[in-house]
TIGU-545595 format. One record per residue (C-alpha): chain; z, x, y; residue in one letter. Coordinates in nm, 4 decimals, decimal comma. Each point is the difference from the previous one (the first is absolute). Example, Ala and Ser with C-alpha at 12.3 -4.5 7.8 and 13.67 -1.06 7.14 Angstrom:
SITE   chain          z          x          y   resn
SITE       A     0,7800     1,2300    -0,4500      a
SITE       A    -0,0660     0,1370     0,3440      s
This chain:
SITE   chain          z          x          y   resn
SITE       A    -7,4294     2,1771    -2,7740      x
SITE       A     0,1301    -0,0957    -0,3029      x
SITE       A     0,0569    -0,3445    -0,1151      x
SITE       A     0,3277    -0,0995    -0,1432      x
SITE       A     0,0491    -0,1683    -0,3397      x
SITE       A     0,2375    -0,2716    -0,0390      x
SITE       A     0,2376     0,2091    -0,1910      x
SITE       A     0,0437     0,2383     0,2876      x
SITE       A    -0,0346    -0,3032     0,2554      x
SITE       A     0,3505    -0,1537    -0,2314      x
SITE       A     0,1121     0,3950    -0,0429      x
SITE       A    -0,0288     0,0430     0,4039      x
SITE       A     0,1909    -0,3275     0,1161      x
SITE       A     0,2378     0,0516    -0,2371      x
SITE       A     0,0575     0,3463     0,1201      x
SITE       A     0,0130    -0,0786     0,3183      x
SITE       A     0,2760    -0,2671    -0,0233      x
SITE       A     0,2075     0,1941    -0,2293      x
SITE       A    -0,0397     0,3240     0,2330      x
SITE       A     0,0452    -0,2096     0,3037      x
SITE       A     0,3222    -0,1909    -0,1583      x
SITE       A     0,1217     0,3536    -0,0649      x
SITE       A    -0,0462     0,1461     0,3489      x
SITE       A     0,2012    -0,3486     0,1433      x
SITE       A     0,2551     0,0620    -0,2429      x
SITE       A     0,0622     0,3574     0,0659      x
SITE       A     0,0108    -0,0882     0,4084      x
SITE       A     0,2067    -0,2763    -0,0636      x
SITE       A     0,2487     0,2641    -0,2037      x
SITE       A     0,0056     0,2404     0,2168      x
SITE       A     0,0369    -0,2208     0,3711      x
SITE       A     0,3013    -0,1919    -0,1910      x
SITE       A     0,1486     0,3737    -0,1254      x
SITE       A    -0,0369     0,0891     0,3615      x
SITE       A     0,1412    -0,3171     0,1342      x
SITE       A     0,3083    -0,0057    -0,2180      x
SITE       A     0,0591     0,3719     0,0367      x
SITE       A     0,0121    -0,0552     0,4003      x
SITE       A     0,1876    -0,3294    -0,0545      x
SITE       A     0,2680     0,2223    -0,2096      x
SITE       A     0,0404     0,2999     0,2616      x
SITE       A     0,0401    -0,2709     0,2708      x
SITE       A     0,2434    -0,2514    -0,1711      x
SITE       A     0,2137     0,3216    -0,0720      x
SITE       A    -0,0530     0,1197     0,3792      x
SITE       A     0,2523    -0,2946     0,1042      x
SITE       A     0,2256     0,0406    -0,2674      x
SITE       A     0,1076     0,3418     0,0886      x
SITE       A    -0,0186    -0,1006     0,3686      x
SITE       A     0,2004    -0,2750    -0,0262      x
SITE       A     0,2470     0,2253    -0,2427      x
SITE       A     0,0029     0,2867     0,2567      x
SITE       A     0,1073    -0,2979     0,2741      x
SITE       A     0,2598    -0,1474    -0,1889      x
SITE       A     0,1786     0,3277    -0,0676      x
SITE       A    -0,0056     0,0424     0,3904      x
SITE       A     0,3724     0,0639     0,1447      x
SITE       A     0,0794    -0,1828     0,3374      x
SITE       A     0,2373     0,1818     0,2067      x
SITE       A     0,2844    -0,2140     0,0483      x
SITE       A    -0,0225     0,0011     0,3780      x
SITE       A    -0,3332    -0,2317    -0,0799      x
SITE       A     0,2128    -0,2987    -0,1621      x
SITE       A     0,2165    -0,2224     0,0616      x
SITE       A     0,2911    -0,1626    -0,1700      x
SITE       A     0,0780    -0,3748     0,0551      x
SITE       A     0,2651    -0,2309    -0,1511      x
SITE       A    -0,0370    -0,3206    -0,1067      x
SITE       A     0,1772    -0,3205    -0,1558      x
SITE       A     0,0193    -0,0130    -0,3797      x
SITE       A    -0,1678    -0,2894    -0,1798      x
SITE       A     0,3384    -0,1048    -0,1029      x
SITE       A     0,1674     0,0616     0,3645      x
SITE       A    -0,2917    -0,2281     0,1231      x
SITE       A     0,0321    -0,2761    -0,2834      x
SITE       A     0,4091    -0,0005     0,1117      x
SITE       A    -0,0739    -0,0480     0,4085      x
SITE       A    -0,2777    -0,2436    -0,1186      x
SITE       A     0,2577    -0,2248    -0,2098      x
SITE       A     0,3001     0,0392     0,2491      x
SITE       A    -0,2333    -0,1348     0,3133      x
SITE       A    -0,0859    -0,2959    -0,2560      x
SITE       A     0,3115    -0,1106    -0,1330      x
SITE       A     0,1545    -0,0275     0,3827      x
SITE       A    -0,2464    -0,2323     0,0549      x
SITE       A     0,0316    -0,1903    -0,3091      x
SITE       A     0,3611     0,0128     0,0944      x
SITE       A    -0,1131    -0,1980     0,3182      x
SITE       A    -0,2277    -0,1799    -0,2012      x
SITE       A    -0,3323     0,1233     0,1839      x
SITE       A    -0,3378     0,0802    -0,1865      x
SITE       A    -0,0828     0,3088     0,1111      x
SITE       A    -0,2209     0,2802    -0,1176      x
SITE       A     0,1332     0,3586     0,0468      x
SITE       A    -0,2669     0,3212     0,0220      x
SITE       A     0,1570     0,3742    -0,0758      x
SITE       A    -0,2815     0,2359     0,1263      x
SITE       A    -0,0097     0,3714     0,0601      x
SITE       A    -0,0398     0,2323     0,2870      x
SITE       A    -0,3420    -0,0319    -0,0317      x
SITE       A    -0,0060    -0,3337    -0,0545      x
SITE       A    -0,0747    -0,0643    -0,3588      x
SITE       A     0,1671    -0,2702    -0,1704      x
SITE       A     0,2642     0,0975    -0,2261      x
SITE       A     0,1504    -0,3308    -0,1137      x
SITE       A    -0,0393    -0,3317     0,1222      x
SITE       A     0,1904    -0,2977    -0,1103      x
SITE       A    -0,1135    -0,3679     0,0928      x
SITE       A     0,2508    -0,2415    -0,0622      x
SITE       A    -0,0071    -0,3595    -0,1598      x
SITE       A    -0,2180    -0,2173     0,2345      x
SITE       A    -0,0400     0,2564     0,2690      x
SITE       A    -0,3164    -0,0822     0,2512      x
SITE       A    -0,3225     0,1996    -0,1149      x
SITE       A    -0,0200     0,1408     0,3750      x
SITE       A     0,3562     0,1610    -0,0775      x
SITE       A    -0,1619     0,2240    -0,2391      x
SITE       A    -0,2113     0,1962     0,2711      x
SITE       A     0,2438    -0,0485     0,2656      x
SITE       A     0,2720     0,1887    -0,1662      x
SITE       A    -0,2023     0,3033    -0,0625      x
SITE       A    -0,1425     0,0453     0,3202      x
SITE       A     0,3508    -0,0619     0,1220      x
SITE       A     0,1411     0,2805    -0,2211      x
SITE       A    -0,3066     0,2625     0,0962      x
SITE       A     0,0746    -0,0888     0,3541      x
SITE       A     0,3705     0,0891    -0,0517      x
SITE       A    -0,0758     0,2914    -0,1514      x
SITE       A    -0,3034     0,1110     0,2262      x
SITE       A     0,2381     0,0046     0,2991      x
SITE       A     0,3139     0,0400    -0,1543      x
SITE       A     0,1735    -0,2975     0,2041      x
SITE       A     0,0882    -0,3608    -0,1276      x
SITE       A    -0,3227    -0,1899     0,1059      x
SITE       A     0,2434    -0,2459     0,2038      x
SITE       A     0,0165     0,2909     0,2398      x
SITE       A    -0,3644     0,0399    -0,0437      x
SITE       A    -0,0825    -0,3446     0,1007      x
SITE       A     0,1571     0,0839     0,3269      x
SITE       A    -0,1994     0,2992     0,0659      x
SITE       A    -0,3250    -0,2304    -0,0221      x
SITE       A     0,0527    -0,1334     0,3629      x
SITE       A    -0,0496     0,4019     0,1587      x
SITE       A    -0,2492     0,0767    -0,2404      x
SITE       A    -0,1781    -0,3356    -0,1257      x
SITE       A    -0,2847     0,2353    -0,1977      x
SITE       A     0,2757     0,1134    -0,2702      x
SITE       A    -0,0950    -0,3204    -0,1434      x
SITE       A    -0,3695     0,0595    -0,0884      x
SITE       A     0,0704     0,3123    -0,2047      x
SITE       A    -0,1267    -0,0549    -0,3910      x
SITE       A     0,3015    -0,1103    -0,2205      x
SITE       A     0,2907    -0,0697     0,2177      x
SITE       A     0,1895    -0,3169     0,0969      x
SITE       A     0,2046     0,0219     0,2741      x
SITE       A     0,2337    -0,3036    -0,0953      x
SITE       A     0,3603     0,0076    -0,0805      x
SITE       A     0,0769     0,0923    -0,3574      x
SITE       A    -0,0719     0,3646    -0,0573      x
SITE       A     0,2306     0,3057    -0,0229      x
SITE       A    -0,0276     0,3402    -0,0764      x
SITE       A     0,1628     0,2134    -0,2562      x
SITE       A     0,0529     0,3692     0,1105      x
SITE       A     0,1144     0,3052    -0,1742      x
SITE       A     0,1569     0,2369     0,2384      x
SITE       A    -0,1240    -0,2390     0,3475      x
SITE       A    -0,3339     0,0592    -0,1415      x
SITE       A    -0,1689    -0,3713    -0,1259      x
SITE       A    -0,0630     0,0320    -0,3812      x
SITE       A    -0,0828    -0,3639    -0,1074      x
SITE       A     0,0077    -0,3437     0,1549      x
SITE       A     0,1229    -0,3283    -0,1204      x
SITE       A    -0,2062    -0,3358     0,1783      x
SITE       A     0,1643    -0,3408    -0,0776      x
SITE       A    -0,2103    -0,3235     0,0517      x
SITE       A     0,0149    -0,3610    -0,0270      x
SITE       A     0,3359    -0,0843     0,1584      x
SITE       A     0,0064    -0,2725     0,2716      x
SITE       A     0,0384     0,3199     0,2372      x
SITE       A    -0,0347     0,3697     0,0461      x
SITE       A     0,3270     0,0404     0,0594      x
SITE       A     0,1003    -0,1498    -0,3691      x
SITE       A    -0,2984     0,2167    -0,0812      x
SITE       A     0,1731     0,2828     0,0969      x
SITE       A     0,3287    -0,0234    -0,1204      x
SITE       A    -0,1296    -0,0224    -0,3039      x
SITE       A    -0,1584     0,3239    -0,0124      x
SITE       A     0,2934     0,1618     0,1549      x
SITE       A     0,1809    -0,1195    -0,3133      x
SITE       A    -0,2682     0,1643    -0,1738      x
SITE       A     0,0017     0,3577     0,1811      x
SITE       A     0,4142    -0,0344    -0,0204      x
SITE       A    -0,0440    -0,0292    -0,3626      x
SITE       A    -0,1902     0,3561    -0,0278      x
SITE       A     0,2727     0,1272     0,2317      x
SITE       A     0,2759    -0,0443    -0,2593      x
């Protein structure tokens, strides 16, 4: 065999690395060309799926059409229920929430307690939920004492409905008078004011 010289030794190494940095190189090219090329037909998979989705047509015996209380209807019924008890000068705070029970507006009056807040919500979904004043409600609770465990509801005196045609379409919860019967009127005066 042949002994090697230090020139081809240096030559050889040298080769070597620059051959071998070559070959990584052109592997590294090539995997990330093939990478971003299948990164580019999948990204653009979606797009025309979710494209070809949203130009879907649903028949119109699939939906549904619901009314609801305008912000500013809401914001009304909320100030009416307040000023009659400011008129009676209670601190109460009034809830205006939606069929489904979303808050729309509430209104918490000057030095109204910080349980009043909650109370009048759950008041106002419960009045809504059932479409009845949640004095009547209350009543209800002695054949069926369970109604009281269900998530968001307060079956105290102070809730009524707003309807649209019978059907319930918001609910206004008043709370923080000295009773649910103040409570209530108060809302009423609320739901009245909508009705004009």
């Amino acid at each position: 065999m042949k002994a090697m010289t230090p020139v081809h030794k240096k030559f050889s190494r040298r080769a070597r690395v620059a051959t071998g940095g070559a070959v990584l190189t052109a592997v590294a090219v090539s995997g990330f060309g093939a990478v971003s090329a299948n990164a580019s037909a999948n990204a653009s998979a979606p797009a025309t799926t979710s494209a070809t989705a949203a130009s879907a047509s649903v028949p119109a015996r699939a939906t549904t059409a619901s009314t609801h209380l305008t912000i500013d209807a809401a914001a009304k019924a909320a100030q009416a229920a307040l000023d009659a008890a400011e008129k009676e000068n209670q601190r109460v705070t009034v809830a205006v929430v939606d069929r489904n029970g979303n808050t729309i507006v509430t209104l918490r009056g000057d030095g109204a307690g910080p349980q009043s807040y909650e109370s009048a919500e759950r008041k106002a979904f419960t009045a809504a939920a059932w479409n009845a004043p949640t004095s009547q409600l209350a009543e209800r609770l002695q054949q069926a004492p369970n109604l009281k465990d269900i998530p968001g509801t307060l079956f105290l005196a102070g809730g009524v409905p707003v309807t649209a045609g019978n059907a319930p379409i918001a609910g206004i919860g008043v709370a923080g008078a000295p009773s649910g019967a103040l409570d209530e009127k108060f809302a009423q005066a609320g739901a009245n004011a909508v009705a004009r």
